[in-house]
C-alpha positions in Angstrom: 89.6 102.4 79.2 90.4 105.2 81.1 92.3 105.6 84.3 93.4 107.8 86.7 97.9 107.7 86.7 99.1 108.4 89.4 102.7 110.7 89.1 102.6 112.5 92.4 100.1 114.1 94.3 99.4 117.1 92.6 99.8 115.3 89.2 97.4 112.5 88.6 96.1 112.1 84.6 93.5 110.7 82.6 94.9 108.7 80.5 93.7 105.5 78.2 94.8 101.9 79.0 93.8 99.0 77.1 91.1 96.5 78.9 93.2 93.7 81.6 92.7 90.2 79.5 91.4 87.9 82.3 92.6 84.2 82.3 91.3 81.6 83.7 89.8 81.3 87.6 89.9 85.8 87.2 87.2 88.4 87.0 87.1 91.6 85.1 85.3 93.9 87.1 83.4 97.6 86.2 84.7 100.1 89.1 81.6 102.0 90.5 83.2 103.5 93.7 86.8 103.3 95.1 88.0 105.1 98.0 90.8 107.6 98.3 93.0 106.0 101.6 95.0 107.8 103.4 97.9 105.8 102.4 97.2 107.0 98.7 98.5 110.2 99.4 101.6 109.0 101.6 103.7 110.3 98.4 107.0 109.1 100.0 105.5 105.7 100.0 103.8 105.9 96.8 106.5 108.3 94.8 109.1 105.0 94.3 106.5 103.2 92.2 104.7 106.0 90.1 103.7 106.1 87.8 100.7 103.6 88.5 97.2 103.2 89.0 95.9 103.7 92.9 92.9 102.4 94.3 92.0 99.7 96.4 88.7 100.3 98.5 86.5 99.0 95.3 83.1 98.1 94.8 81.7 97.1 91.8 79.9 95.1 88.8 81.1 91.5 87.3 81.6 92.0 83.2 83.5 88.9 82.8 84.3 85.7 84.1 87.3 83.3 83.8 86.9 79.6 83.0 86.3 77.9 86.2 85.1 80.7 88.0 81.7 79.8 89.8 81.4 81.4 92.9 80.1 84.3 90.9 78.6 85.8 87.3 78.3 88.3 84.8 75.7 90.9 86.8 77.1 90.5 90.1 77.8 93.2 92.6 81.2 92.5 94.5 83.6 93.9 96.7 87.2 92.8 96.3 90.5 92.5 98.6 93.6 93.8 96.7 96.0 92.0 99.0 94.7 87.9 100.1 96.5 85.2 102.2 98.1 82.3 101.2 96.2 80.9 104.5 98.8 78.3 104.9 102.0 79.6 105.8 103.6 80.3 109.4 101.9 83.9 109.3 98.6 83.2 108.4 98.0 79.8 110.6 99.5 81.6 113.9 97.1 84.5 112.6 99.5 87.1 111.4 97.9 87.3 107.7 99.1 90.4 106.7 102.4 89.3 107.3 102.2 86.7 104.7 104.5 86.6 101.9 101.4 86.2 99.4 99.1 89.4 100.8 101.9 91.4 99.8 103.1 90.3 96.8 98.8 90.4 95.0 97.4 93.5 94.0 95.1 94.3 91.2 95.2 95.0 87.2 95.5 98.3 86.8 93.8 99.2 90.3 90.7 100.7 91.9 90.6 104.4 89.9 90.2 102.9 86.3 86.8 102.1 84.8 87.8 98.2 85.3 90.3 96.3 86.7 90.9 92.3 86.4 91.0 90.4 89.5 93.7 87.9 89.8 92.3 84.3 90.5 93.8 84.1 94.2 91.9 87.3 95.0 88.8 85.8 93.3 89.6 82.3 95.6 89.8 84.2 98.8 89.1 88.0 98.3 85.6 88.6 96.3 82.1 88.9 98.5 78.4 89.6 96.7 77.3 92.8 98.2 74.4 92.2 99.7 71.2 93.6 98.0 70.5 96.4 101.3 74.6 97.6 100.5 75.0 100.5 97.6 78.6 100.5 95.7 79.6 103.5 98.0 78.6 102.1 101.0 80.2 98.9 99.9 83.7 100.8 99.5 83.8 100.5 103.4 84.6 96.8 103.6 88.6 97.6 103.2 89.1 100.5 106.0 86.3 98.8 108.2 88.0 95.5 108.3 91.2 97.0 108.6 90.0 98.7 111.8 88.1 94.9 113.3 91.2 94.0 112.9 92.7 96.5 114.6 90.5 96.2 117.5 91.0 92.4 117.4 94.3 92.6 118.2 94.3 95.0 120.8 91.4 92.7 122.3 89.3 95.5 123.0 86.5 94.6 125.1 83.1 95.8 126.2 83.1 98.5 128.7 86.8 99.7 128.1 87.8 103.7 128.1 89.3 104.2 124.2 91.1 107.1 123.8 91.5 107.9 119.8 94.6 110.2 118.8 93.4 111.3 115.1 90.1 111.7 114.2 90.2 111.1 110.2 88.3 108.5 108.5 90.9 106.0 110.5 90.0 107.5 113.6 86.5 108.0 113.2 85.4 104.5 112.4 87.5 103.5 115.5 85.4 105.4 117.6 82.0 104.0 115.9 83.3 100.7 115.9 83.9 101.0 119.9 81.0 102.4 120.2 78.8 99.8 118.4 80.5 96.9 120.0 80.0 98.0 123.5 83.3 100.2 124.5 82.5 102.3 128.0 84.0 105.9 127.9 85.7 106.7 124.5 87.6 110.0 123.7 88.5 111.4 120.9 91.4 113.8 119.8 91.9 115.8 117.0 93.8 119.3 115.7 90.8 120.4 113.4 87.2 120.9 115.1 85.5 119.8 112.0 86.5 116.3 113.2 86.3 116.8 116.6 82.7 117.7 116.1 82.1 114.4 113.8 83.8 112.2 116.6 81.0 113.2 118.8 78.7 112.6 116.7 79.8 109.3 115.9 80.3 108.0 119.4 82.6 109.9 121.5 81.8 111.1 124.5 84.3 113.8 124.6 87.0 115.1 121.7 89.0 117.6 122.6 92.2 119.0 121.1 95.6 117.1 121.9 97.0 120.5 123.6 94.7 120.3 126.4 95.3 118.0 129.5 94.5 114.8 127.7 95.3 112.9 131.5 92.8 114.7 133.4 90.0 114.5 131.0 90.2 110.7 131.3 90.7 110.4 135.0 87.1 112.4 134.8 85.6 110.4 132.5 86.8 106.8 133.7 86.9 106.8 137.3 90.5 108.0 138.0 91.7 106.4 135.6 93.9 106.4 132.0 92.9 104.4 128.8 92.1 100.8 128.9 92.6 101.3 125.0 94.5 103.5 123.0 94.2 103.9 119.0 97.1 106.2 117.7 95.5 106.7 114.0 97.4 110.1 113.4 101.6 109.7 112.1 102.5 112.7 113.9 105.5 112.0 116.6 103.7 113.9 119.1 100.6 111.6 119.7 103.3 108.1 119.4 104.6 110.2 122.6 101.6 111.0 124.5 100.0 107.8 123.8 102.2 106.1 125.9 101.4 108.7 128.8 97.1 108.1 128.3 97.5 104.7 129.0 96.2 102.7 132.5 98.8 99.9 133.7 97.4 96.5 131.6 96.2 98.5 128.8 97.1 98.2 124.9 98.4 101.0 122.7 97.9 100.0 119.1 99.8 102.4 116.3 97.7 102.0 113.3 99.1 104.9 110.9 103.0 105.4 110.1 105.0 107.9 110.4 106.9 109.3 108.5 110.0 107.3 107.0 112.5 109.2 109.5 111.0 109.3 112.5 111.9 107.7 115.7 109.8 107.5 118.7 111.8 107.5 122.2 110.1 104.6 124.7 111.1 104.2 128.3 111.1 100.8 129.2 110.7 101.5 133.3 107.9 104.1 132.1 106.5 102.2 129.7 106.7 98.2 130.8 108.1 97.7 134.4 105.3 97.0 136.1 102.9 98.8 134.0 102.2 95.2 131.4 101.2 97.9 129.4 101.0 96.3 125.4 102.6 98.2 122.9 101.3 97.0 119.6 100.9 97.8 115.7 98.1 96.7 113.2 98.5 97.3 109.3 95.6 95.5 106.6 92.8 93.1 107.1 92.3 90.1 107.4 89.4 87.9 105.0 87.6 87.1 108.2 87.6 90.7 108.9 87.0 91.6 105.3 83.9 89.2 105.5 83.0 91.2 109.0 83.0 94.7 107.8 80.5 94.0 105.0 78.1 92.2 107.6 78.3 95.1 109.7 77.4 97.8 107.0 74.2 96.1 106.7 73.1 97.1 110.5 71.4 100.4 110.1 73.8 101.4 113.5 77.1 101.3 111.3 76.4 104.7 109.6 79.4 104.7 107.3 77.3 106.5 104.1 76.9 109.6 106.9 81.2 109.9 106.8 81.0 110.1 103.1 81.9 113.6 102.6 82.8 113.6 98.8 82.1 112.0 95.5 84.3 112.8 92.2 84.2 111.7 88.7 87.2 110.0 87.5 88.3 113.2 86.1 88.8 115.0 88.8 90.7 112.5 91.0 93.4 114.8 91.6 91.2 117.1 93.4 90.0 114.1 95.5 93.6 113.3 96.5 94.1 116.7 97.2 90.9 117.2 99.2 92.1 114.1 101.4 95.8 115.4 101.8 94.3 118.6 102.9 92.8 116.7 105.7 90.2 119.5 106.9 86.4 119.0 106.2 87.0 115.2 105.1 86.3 111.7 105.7 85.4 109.5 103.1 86.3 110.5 100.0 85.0 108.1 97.2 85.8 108.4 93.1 83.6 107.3 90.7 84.7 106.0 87.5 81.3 105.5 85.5 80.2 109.3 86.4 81.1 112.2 84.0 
């Protein structure tokens, strides 16, 4: 079969693998559409385990089934989780499953950009959903980063009529701001350093986006009474929006960092600034959860939760690379999908 290797970046190669044997309780799966994350292209994060096979916002078609698999048969169309629970450790039942030993040591055979991949039986125990008939493949890809970003919002325990303020409007950002909007959020404003994006944040929810340069503080006193951000939703690494995060923020409210930085940055806090007095929440969200997993694909089926519409590009297999590159880029994209079965 063939699959897209990943060696860096700007060298990613066809080459041919032989077919994953599945076992028993496991699920061989054809690949239709997997998404390019922005992790994928994090090369200092990815560079220590090259070369290898990427991919793991998949959606595809059951070839073959295990013995004992029943849940699901040749002919079905799935979704998958690359990283599950153990769902009985000290993480998982105080709800911290993406801090579970097991989530991050599962993955799949090879991954997500190959024509198939086998799916280990704990994934096919606690990580595989039927996409429902309404769903297509691509739309189906969304299940990963949506969930990701319930869970997000979960967390910070954002409710309905709270002013969000979004620092990064990339596909992170931007289905932060339609999530908020779809679940009842008041005011939400967007920021961003390209206008493509600024433009899509409006469309999908924001009431205002506006560059990070321009006085952030006074366009939310404006929009919410005199006030900051009951919410704030840093999905941008740069060290300049971790510090003006904490100044957007109304005393009680939440920050929640959900991209990294990079490996050597360090953010300065001021504790009186920050906390005394302020009970302002300072928190962090990486993964999903399979409840949120489970969430994400109900939600694609409302007609509200317009995720084909951030779909801005679709690549064969063979041209992966230029995928990668069009999402490192970061300029006129969002949702970036490959394609294995597509010449």
């Amino acid at each position: 079969m063939r699959v897209a290797m990943y060696y860096n970046n700007k060298n990613i190669r066809i080459e041919e693998m032989p077919v994953p044997k599945i076992e028993a309780g496991e699920i061989l799966m054809s690949v239709e559409a997997s998404g390019v994350c922005g992790s994928d292209v994090l090369e200092w994060y990815r560079i220590k385990k090259a070369p290898l096979v990427l991919g793991h916002e998949v959606a595809g078609q059951v070839v073959e089934v295990g013995s004992g698999v029943d849940k699901f048969k040749v002919g079905d169309r799935i979704v998958a989780a690359h990283h599950v629970p153990c769902n009985t450790c000290t993480y998982c039942l105080s709800g911290h499953h993406t801090a579970c030993d097991t989530l991050r040591s599962t993955n799949f055979d090879p991954g997500g950009f190959a024509e198939l991949l086998r799916i280990p039986a704990i994934n096919v125990d606690r990580g595989v959903h039927i996409i429902p008939e309404e769903i297509s493949y691509e739309d189906a890809t969304f299940h990963e980063p949506l969930g990701c970003v319930i869970r997000a919002q979960r967390i910070a325990r954002l409710s309905a009529g709270q002013c969000v303020l979004v620092f990064g409007c990339g596909i992170a950002g931007l289905l932060n701001v339609h999530l908020a909007r779809f679940t009842g959020a008041g005011k939400i404003l967007a920021l961003d350093i390209v206008p493509f994006r600024l433009d899509a944040a409006k469309e999908f929810g924001a009431d205002e986006a506006i560059l990070p340069t321009e006085d952030v503080q006074a366009c939310l006193r404006q929009m919410n009474s005199g006030r900051l951000a009951d919410q704030v939703f840093v999905c941008t690494g740069a060290e300049s929006a971790q510090i003006q995060a904490m100044e957007c923020v109304e005393r009680g409210g939440t920050v929640l960092f959900f991209a990294p930085t990079d490996p050597d940055v360090r953010t300065p806090l001021s504790i009186n600034d920050i906390f005394f007095r302020n009970d302002v929440t300072l928190t962090t969200s990486y993964g999903a959860a399979p409840y949120d997993s489970w969430l994400a694909l109900e939600l694609i089926r409302s007609p509200l939760m317009r995720v084909n519409d951030m779909i801005t590009h679709r690549f064969p297999l063979a041209e992966t690379q230029t995928g990668f590159q069009v999402v490192a880029k970061a300029q006129d994209s969002f949702k970036v999908n490959i394609e294995p079965q597509k010449v």
